[in-house]
C-alpha positions as CSV (number, residue, x, y, z in Angstrom):
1,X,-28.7,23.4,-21.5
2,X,-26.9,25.7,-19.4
3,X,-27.7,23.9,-16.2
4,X,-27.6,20.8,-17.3
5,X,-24.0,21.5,-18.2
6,X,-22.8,23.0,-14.5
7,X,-24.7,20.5,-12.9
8,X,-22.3,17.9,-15.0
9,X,-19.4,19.8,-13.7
10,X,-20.4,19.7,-10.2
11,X,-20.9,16.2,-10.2
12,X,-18.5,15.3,-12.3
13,X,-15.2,17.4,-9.2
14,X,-17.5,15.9,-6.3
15,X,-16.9,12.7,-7.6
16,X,-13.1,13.3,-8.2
17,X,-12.8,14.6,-5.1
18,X,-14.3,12.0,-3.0
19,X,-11.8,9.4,-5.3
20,X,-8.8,11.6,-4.1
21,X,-10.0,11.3,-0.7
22,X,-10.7,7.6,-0.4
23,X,-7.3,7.0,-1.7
24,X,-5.1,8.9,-0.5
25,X,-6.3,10.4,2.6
26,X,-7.7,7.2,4.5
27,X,-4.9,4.9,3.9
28,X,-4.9,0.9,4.4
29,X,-4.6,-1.0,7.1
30,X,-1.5,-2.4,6.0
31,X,0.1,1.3,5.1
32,X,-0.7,3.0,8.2
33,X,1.4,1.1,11.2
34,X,5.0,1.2,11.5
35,X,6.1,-2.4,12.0
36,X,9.5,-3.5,12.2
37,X,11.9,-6.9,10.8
38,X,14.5,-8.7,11.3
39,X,15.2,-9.9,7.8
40,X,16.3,-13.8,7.9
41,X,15.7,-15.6,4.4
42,X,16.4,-14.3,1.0
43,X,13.2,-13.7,-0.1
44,X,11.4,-15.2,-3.2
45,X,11.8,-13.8,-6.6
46,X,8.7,-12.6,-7.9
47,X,7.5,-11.2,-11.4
48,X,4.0,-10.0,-11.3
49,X,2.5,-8.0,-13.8
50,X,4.9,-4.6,-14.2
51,X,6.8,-5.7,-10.7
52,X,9.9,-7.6,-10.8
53,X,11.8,-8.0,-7.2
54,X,11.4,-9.8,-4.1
55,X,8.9,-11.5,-2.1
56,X,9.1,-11.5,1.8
57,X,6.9,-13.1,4.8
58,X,8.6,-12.9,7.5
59,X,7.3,-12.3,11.2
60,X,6.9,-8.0,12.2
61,X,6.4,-6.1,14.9
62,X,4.6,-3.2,16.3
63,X,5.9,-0.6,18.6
64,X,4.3,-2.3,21.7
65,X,6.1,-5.8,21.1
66,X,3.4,-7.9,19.7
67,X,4.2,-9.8,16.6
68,X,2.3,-10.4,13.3
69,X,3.1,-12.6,10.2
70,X,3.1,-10.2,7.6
71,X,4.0,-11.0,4.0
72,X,5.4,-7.8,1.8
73,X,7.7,-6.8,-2.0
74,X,11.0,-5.2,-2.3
75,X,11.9,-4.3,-5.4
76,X,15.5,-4.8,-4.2
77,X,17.0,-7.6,-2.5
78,X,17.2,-7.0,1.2
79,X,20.2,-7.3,2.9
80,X,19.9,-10.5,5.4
81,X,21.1,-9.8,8.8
């Protein structure tokens, strides 16, 4: 009984800690780039589930000048410039 019950423990932080990994330490795609924008439109109110703001795609990009359509949320309204 004694075993079965530190073998349940065992398992039961490995897999905790290999969620805490996969989520926080190997982040997206999306998360891990810098990009920078030039913010042109007013963006699109949005209400999804618990998120109320502001819907932008406009067109980013990366430190070595190449540009990428991305689409991202705010949950305030961005100043256009």
């Amino acid at each position: 009984m004694r075993n079965k019950k530190g073998l349940l423990l065992i398992l039961a932080g490995l897999l905790i800690t290999i969620c805490v990994i996969c989520e926080y330490a190997l982040p997206s795609d999306a998360t891990a780039k810098a990009y920078f924008v030039h913010v042109n439109t007013n963006g699109e109110k949005v209400q999804k589930n618990q998120f109320s703001g502001y819907k932008y795609t406009l067109k980013c990009y990366k430190k070595d000048g190449s540009a990428e359509t991305r689409t991202f949320y705010s949950a305030n309204k961005l100043e256009k410039k």
